[in-house]
C-alpha positions in Angstrom: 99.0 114.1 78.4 101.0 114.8 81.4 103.0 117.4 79.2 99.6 118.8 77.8 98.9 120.3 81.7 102.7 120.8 82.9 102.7 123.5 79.5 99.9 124.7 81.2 101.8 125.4 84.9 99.8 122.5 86.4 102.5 120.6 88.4 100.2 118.3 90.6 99.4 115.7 88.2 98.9 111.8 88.3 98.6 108.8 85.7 97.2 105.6 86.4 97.0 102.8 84.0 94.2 100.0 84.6 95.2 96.5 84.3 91.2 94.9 83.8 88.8 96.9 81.7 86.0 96.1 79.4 85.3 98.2 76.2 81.7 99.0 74.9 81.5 95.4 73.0 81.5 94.5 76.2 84.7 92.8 75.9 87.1 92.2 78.9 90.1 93.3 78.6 93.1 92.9 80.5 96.9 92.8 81.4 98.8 89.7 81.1 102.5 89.8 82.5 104.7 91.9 80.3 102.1 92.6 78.0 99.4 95.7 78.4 96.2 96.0 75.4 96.2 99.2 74.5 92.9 99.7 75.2 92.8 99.4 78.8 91.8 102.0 81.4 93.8 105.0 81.7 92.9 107.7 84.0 94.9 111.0 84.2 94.4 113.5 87.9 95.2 116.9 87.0 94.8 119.6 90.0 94.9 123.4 89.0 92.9 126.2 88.9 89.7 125.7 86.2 91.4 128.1 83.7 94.2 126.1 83.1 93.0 122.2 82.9 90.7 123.8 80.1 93.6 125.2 78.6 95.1 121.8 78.4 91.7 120.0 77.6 92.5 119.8 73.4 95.6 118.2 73.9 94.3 115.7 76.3 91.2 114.9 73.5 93.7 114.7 71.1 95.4 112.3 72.8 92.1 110.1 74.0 90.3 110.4 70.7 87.8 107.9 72.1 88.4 108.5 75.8 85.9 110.2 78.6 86.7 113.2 80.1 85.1 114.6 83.5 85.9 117.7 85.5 85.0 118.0 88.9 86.2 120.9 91.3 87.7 119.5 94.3 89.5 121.2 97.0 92.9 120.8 98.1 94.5 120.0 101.5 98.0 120.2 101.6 99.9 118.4 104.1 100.4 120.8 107.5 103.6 123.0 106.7 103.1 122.0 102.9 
């Protein structure tokens, strides 16, 4: 996924993996040392201009087949002198 946006010139971008999550069964799901279920929560940050995380967006469903996507314009304060 993260190459899906950085083909796309989006450079600020951030993946975190979940390690407790429960599916639609309602089953939990979790990590246990040294070993991660698949299925647990992934959520990826991308930050770029609207044009270009749409751009990426088929990759990123190809890749989450069963996965919920949400965009959400948010604006950006760099550090002072960044």
């Amino acid at each position: 996924m993260h190459e899906a946006f950085r083909e796309q010139g989006i450079e600020d971008v951030s993946v975190h993996r979940g390690i407790l999550g429960f599916d639609r069964s309602s089953e939990i799901l979790s990590a246990r040392p040294l070993r991660f279920h698949p299925d647990l929560p992934v959520v990826v940050e991308a930050a770029g201009t609207r044009w270009r995380v749409e751009a990426a967006l088929p990759r990123v469903r190809a890749a989450l087949p069963r996965g919920l996507i949400t965009l959400s314009e948010v604006e950006l304060h760099p550090p002072e002198g960044g």
